[in-house]
BADRENFI-66241 format. One line per 4 residues: number of its first residue (from 0); their letters; for each residue x, y, z of N, C-alpha, C. Coordinates in steps of 0.05 Angstrom, whole numbers. Last residue first. Layout:
BADRENFI-66241
NUM> a> X,Y,Z,X,Y,Z,X,Y,Z | ...
//
This chain:
BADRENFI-66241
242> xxxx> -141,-32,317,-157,-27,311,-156,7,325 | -102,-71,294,-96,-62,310,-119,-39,294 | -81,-109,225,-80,-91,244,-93,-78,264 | -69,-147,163,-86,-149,188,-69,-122,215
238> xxxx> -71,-122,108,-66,-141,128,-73,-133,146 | -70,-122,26,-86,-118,50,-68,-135,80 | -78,-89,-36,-58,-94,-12,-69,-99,10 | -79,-80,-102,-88,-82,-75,-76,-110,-60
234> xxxx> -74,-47,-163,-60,-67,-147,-71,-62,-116 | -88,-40,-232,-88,-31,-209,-80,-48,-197 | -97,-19,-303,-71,-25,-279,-87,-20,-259 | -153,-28,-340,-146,-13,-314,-122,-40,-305
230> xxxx> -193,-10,-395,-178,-33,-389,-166,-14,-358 | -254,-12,-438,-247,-1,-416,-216,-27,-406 | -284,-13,-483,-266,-16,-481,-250,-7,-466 | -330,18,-448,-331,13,-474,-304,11,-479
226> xxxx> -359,-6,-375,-344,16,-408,-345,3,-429 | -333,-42,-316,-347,-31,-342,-340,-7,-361 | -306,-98,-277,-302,-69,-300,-324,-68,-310 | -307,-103,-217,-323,-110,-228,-308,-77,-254
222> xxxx> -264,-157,-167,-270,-119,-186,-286,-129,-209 | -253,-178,-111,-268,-188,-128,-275,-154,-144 | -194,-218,-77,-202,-187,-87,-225,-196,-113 | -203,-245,-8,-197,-244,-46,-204,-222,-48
218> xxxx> -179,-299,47,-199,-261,32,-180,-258,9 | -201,-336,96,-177,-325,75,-201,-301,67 | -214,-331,150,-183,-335,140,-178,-332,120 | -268,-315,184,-256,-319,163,-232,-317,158
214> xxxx> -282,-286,236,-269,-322,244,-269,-331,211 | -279,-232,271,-284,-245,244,-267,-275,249 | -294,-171,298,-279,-199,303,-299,-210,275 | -275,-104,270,-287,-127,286,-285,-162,273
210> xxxx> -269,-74,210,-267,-73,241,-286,-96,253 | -243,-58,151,-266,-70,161,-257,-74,195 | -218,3,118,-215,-20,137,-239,-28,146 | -176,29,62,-205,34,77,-196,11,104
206> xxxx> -153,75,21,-144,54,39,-170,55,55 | -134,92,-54,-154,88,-30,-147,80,-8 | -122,132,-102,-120,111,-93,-139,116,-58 | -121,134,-187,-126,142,-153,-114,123,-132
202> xxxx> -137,157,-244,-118,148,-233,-121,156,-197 | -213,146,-251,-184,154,-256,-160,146,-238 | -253,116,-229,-250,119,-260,-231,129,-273 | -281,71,-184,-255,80,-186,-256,97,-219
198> xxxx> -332,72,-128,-324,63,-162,-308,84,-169 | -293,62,-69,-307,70,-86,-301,74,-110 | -296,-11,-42,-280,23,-51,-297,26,-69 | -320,-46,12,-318,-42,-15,-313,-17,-21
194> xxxx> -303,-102,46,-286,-68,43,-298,-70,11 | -327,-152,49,-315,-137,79,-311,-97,78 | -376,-194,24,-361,-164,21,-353,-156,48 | -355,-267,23,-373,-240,28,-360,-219,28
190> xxxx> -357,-333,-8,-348,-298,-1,-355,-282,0 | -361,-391,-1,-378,-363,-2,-362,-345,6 | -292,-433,-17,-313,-429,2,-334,-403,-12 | -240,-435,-29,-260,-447,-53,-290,-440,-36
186> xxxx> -211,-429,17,-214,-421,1,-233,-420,-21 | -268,-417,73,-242,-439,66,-232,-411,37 | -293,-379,97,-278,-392,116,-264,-407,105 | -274,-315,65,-292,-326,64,-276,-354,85
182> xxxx> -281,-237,39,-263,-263,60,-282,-282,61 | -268,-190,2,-287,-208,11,-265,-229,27 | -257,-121,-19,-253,-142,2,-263,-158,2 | -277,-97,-95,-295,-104,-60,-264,-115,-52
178> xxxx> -287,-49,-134,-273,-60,-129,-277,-78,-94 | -305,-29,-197,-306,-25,-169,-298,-47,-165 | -281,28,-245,-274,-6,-233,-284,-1,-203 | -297,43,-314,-312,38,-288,-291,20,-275
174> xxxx> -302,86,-374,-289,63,-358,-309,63,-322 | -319,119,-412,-327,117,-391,-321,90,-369 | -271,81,-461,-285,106,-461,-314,100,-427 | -210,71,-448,-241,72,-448,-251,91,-444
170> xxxx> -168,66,-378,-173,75,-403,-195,56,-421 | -121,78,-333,-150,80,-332,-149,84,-365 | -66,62,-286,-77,62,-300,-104,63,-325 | -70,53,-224,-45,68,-244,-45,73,-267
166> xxxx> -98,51,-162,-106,53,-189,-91,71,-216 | -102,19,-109,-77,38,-124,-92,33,-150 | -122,12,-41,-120,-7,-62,-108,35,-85 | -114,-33,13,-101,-3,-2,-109,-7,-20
162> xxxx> -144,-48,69,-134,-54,53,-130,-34,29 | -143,-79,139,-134,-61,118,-136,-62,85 | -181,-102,190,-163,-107,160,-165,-89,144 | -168,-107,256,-185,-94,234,-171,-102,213
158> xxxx> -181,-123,327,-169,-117,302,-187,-112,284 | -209,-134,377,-177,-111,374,-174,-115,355 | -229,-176,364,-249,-153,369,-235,-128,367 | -190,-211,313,-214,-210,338,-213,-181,335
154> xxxx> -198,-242,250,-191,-221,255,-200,-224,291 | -165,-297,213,-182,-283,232,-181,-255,241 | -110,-291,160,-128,-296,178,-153,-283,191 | -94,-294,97,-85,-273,116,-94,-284,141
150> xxxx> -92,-338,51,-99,-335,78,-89,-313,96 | -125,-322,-6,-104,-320,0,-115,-322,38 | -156,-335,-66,-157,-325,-47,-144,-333,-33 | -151,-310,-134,-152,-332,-112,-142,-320,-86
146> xxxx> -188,-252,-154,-159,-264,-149,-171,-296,-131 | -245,-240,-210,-245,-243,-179,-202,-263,-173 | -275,-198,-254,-258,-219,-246,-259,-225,-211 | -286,-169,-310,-296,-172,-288,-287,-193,-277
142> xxxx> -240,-149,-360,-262,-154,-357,-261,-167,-327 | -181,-117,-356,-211,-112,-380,-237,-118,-375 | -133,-112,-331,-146,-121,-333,-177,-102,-347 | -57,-116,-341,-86,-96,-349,-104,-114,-347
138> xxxx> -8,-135,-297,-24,-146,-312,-52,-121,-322 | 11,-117,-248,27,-120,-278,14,-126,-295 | -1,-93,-207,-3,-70,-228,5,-89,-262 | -31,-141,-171,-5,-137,-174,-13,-126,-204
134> xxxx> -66,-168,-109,-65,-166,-137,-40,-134,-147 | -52,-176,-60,-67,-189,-71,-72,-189,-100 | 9,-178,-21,-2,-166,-47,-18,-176,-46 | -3,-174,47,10,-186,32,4,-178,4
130> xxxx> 21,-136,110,8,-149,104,14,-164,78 | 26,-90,155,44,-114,149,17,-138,135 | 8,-22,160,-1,-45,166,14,-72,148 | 20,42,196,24,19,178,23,0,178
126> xxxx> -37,81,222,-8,64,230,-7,58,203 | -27,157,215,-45,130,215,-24,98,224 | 6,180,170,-13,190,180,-41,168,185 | 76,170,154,58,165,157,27,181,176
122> xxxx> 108,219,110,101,213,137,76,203,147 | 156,205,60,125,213,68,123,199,87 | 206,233,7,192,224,43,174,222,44 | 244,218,-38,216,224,-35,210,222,-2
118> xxxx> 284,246,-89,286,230,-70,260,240,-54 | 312,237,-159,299,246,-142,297,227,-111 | 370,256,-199,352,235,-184,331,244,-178 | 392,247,-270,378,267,-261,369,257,-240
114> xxxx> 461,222,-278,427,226,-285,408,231,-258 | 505,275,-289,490,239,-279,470,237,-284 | 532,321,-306,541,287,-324,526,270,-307 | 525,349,-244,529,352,-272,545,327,-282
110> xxxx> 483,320,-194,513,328,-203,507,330,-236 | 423,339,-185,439,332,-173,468,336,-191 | 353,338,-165,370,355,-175,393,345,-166 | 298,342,-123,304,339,-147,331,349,-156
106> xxxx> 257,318,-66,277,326,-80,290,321,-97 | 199,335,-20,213,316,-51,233,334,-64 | 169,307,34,184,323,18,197,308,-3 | 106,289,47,129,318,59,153,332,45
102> xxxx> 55,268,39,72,268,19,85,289,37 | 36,225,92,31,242,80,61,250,67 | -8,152,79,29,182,78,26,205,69 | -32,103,96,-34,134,92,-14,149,97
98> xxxx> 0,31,84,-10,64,103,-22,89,85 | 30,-16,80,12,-4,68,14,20,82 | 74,-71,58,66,-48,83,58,-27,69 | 73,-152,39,75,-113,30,66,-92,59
94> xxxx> 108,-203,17,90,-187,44,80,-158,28 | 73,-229,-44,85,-226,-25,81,-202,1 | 22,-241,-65,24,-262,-46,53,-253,-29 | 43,-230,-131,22,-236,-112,35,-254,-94
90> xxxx> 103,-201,-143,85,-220,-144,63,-222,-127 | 143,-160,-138,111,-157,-148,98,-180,-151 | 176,-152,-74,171,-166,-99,145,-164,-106 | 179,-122,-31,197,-133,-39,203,-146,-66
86> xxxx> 132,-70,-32,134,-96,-21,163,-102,-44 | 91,-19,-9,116,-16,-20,113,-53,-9 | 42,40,-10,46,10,-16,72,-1,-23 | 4,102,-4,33,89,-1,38,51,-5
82> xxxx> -45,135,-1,-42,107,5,-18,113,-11 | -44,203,23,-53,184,1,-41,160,8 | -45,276,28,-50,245,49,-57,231,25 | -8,335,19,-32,314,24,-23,287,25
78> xxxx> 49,355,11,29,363,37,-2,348,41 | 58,341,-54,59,342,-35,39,361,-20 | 23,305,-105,19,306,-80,26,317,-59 | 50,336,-144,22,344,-142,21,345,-112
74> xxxx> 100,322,-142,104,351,-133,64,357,-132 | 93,263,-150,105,282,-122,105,300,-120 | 75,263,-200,71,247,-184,68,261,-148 | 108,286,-229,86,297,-233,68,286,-211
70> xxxx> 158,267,-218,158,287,-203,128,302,-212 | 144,201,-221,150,216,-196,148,242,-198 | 93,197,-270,122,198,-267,130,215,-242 | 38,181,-280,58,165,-273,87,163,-263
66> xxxx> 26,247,-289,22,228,-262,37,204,-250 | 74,263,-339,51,251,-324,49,238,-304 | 125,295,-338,100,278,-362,75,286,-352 | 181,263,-315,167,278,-310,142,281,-338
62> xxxx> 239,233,-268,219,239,-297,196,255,-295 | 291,218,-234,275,234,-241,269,233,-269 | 306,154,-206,306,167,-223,290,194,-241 | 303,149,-131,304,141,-165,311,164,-176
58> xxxx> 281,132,-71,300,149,-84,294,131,-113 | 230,140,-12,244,127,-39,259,144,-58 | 210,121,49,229,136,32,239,111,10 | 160,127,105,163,111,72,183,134,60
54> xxxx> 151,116,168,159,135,148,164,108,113 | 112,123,227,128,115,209,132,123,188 | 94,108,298,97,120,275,115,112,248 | 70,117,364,81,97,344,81,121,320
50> xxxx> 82,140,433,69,142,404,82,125,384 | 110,85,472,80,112,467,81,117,438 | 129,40,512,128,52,490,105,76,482 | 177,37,568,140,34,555,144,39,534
46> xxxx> 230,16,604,216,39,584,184,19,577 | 277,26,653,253,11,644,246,36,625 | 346,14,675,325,33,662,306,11,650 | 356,-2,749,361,-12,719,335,2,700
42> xxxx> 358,5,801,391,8,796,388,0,763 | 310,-27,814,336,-42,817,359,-23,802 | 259,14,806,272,-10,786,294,-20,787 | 244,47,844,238,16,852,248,-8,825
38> xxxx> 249,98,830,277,87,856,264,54,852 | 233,89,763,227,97,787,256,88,807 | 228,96,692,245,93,710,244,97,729 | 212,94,641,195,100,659,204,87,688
34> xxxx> 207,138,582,235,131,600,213,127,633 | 186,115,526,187,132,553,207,117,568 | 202,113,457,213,103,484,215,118,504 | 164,106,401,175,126,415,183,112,437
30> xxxx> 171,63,356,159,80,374,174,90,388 | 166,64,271,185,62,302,167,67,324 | 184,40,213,162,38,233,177,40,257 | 202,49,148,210,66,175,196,60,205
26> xxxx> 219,27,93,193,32,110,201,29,138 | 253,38,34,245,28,49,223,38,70 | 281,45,-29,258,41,-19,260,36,7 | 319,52,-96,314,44,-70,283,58,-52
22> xxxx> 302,63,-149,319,38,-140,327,35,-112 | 249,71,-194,263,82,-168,284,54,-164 | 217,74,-234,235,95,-237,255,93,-204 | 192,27,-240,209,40,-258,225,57,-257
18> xxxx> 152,34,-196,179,19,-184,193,17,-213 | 114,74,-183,148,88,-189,164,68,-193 | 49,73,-198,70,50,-194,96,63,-209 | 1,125,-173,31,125,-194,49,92,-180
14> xxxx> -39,142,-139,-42,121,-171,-22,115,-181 | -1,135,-84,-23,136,-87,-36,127,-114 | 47,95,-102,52,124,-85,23,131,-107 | 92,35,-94,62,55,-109,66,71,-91
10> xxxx> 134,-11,-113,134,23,-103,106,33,-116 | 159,-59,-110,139,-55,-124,136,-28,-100 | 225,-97,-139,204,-83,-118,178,-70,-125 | 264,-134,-153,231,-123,-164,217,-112,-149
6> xxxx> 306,-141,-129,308,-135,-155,290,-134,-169 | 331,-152,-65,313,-131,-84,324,-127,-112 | 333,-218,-47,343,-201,-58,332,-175,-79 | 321,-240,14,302,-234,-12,327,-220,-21
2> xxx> 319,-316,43,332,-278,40,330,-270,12 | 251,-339,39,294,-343,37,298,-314,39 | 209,-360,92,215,-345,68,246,-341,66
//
C-alpha cells in the first residue's frame, strides 16, 4: 500500500459519520510495559507486556441539530459504550480499526473570530480490531443487496471476527435493515451467516463477533431493506482478532 495522504477519512462515532465535520483523527493502541527484571538478566532490562488498550481522538468542527452533528452526537453519548470506526479512506476495502469506546470527553469552545472546534476522546472498552471497510456511508441504499466479497482470512481456535456495523441514516415509512456477516471459501463461492445484527430502524450502531476456527477467507456484507420507501446510510467494518 503507497503512503496515504489523509484527505478522506472516514470518522463514525456510533450512528453519526463526523468525517464532515472533523479534520483530524487518530487511534491510540498501546500496552502496558512490566518491568520484569531479575539478578539473572545480564546487567539488561526485560519487559512482558500486560494490559492492552486504546484510545480514538478526533478534532473538527463544531455543529449541532442533530445526531449527525458531533455535539448532538457527543454530548448524548458521553459516559456510554458504542462502536467507533475510523479508516484512512472511504473506499471499500480500505484498512479500518474498529472497537467499543467509551465516549469520555468532549470539548467545545475556542478563540473569538474562528470557527467554533470541538475535540472528542473515547476510551476503548474491549480491544481494537485492524481490519478493512466492507461497505462505505456513501452511497443510500433502498433495496436488498449483498457487497463483493473481500479476503480478510481464516480464522483459528484463538481468533474471532469482528465486525461494526454504523447506521447514519434511516428513512420511510417503517423502514427495516438487517444486516448478516457471511464468509464463504472462494469468492463467487456459498455464503454462510457468521454475525447477524439486529434489525436496525434508527440511527445506531453495533459491534458483534463470531468465535472459533474457520477455514473461510473471504466474507461479504449481505442487508436485507424493508418499508415503504425506505432508504439507509450505513457502513460495516470487519477484522480479524484475538479471542
Amino acid at each position: 500500500m503507497a503512503v496515504q495522504v489523509l484527505t478522506d477519512a472516514l470518522v463514525l462515532i456510533n450512528g453519526a459519520d463526523l468525517s464532515g465535520h472533523s479534520n483530524k483523527v487518530s487511534v491510540d493502541a498501546a500496552v502496558e510495559e512490566l518491568d520484569s527484571t531479575t539478578f539473572s538478566s545480564g546487567g539488561w532490562r526485560e519487559k512482558v507486556g500486560g494490559l492492552a488498550s486504546h484510545e480514538f481522538m478526533v478534532e473538527g468542527f463544531w455543529e449541532a441539530g442533530d445526531d449527525a452533528k458531533p455535539d448532538d452526537r457527543l454530548w448524548t453519548d458521553l459516559g456510554t459504550v458504542a462502536a467507533w470506526t475510523a479508516t484512512p479512506a472511504a473506499a471499500v476495502g480500505t484498512v479500518a480499526y474498529l472497537g467499543n469506546v467509551l465516549s469520555g470527553s468532549h470539548v467545545v469552545g475556542g478563540d473569538v473570530g474562528a470557527l467554533a472546534p470541538f475535540a472528542a476522546r473515547g476510551m476503548g472498552s474491549g480491544r481494537v480490531v485492524r481490519g478493512e471497510l466492507l461497505h462505505s456511508p456513501g452511497t443510500a441504499r433502498t433495496t436488498t443487496g449483498t457487497t463483493t466479497g473481500v479476503q480478510l482470512g481464516a480464522l483459528s481456535s484463538a481468533q474471532a471476527m469482528y465486525a461494526a456495523l454504523h447506521v447514519c441514516s434511516v428513512a420511510g415509512t417503517t423502514p427495516t435493515l438487517d444486516v448478516t456477516l457471511q464468509s464463504a471459501s472462494t469468492q463467487g463461492g456459498s455464503y454462510t451467516d457468521r454475525i447477524t445484527f439486529s434489525s436496525a430502524n434508527s440511527v445506531s450502531s453495533q459491534l458483534l463477533s463470531y468465535a472459533g476456527a474457520q477455514v473461510h477467507t473471504w466474507w461479504r456484507v449481505s442487508y436485507t431493506i424493508a418499508g415503504t420507501g425506505p432508504s439507509f446510510l450505513f457502513a460495516v467494518a470487519a477484522g480479524i482478532g484475538t479471542v
